[in-house]
N, C-alpha and C positions, 0 to 999 in steps of 0.2 A: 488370457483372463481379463474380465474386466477392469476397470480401474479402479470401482466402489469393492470391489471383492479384494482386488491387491491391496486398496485400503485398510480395508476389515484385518487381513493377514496382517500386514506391517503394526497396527495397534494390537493385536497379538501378542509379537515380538515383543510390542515395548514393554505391555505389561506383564511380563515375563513367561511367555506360557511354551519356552524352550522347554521350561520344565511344564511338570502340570499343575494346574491354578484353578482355585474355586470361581467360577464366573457364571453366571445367571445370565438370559437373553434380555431380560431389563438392565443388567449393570454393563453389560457389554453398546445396547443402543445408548444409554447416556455417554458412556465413554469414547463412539462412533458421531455422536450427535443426529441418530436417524431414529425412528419406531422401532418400539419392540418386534413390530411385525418385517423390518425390514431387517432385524437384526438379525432373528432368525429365519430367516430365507439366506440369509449369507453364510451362515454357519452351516447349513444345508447345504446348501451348495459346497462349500470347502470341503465338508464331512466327504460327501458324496465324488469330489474330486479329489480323496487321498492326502489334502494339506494339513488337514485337522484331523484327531480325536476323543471322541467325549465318550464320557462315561459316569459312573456315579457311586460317590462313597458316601456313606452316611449319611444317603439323600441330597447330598451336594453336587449339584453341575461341576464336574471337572473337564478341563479342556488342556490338550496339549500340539500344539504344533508335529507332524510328522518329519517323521528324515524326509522324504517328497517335498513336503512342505519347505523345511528348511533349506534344499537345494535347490529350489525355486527361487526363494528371497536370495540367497547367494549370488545366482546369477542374474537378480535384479541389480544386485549390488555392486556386483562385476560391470555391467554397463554403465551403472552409475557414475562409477569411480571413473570407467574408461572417458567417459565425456567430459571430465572434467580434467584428466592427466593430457599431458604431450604424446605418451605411451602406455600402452594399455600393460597394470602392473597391477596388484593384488597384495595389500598390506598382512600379514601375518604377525601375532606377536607369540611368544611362548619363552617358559622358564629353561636355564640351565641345567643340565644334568650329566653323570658323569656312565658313560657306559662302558662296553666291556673289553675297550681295545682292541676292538675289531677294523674298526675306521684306517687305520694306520696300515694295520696290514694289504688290504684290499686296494687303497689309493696308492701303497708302493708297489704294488703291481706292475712290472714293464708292460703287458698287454694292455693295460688301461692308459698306463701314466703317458708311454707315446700320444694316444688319440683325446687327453685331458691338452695336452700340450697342442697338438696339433688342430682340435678342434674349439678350443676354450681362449687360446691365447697365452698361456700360463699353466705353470706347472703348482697345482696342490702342494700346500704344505702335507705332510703325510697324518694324515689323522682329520677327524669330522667332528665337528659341533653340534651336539644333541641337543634337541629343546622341544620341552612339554607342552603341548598346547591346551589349554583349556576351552577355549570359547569353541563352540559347534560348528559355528556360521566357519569358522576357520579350518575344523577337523573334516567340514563338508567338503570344503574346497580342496583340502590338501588330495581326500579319497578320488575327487574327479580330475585331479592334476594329469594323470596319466594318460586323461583322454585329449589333452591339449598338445600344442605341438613344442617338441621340444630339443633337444640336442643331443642324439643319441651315441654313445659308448658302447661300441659293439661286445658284445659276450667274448668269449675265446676258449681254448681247450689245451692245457698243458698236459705233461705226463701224469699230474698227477690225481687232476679233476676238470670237470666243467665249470666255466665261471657264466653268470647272465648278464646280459644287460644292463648298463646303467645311463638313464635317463638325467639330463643335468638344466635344469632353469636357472637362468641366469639372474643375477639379486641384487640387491645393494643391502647389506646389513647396517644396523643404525644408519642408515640416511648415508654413509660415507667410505663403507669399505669392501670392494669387489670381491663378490662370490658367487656360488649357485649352490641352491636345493639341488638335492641326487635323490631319486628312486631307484633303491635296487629292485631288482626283479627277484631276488630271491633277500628275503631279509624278513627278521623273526620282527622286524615293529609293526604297529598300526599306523589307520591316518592319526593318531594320536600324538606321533611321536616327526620331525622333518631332523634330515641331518644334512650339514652346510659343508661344505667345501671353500675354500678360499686360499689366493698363493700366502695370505698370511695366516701367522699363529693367532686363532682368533682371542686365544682363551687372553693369551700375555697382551694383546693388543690392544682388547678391550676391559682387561683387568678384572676378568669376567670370573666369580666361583658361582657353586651350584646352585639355583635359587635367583639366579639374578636371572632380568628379562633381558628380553633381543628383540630389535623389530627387524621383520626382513620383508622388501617388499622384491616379488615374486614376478618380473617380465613373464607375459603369458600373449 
């Protein structure tokens, strides 16, 4: 994409049109600093390449960034970030929550907990740290997590079921305390939702209840 068009997009962003926002092709070139006539040649063009779309309510130009849209800036953001880090990582932030006590069960797993140990360094406290995400740009990134490379937990098969897959990135939560994001392969959350792993109790550690924020930045 051009640079004047990733331009266009990124003042998008700013002026909020994750959601969708009333904007005109005159209020868009003042806010671009280019002609109306260049303004909408660019909105064209993004329309036309899936990053934007417009529509109209009560006569109103409405415009909103697409999921396309948004996982493009994502991975601008991701290079960004990477040129500027020692290692290429991916800041996340999202709320506490308390789930269904599943985490505990599934980490004391002898079929997992050996290759947590064996391929992590460390043994899981038994239990996961849930956290909400709100921002898009983050729920984008968590969705394509799985297509990045990561530290796999092989599945296994007891007497009693099949177990899948779990995928582990390795973290730093608030700036200082080792862990990893896990995608299960079979689990009822969304990208909406990441659940952490760490050899410590996060909850007692960080003095953490429901509501409260976490930043975890995400080695990818």
């Amino acid at each position: 994409m051009k640079s004047s068009y990733l331009a266009t997009l990124i003042q998008l962003l700013l002026l909020g049109a994750k959601n969708p926002i009333k904007l005109s092709t005159s209020d868009l070139a003042i806010s671009i600093d280019k002609t109306q006539q260049t303004a909408s040649m660019h909105l064209l063009f993004l329309e036309k390449n899936n990053m934007i779309t417009r529509y109209k309510i009560d006569g109103d130009d409405m415009i909103q960034i697409s999921a396309p849209g948004l996982k493009y800036l994502l991975s601008v953001n991701q290079k960004i970030q990477s040129a500027f880090d020692d290692n290429s990582s991916t800041l996340v932030t999202g709320d506490v929550f308390s789930g269904l006590g599943e985490g505990a069960y599934y980490i004391s797993l002898s079929g997992y907990k050996k290759q947590f140990i064996s391929k992590l360094g460390y043994e899981p406290y038994p239990g996961t740290l849930n956290l909400k995400l709100s921002s898009n740009l983050h729920k984008q990134f968590i969705e394509n997590l799985s297509n990045m490379e990561g530290i796999i937990i092989e599945g296994f098969t007891d007497k009693k079921r099949t177990y899948g897959n779990v995928i582990c990135y390795p973290s730093m939560i608030n700036s200082n305390i080792q862990g990893s994001v896990i995608l299960i392969e079979r689990t009822h959350h969304d990208s909406s939702v990441i659940e952490l792993i760490s050899p410590t109790f996060l909850r007692k550690k960080l003095k953490l209840k429901d509501g409260d924020q976490v930043k975890v930045n995400i080695s990818v």
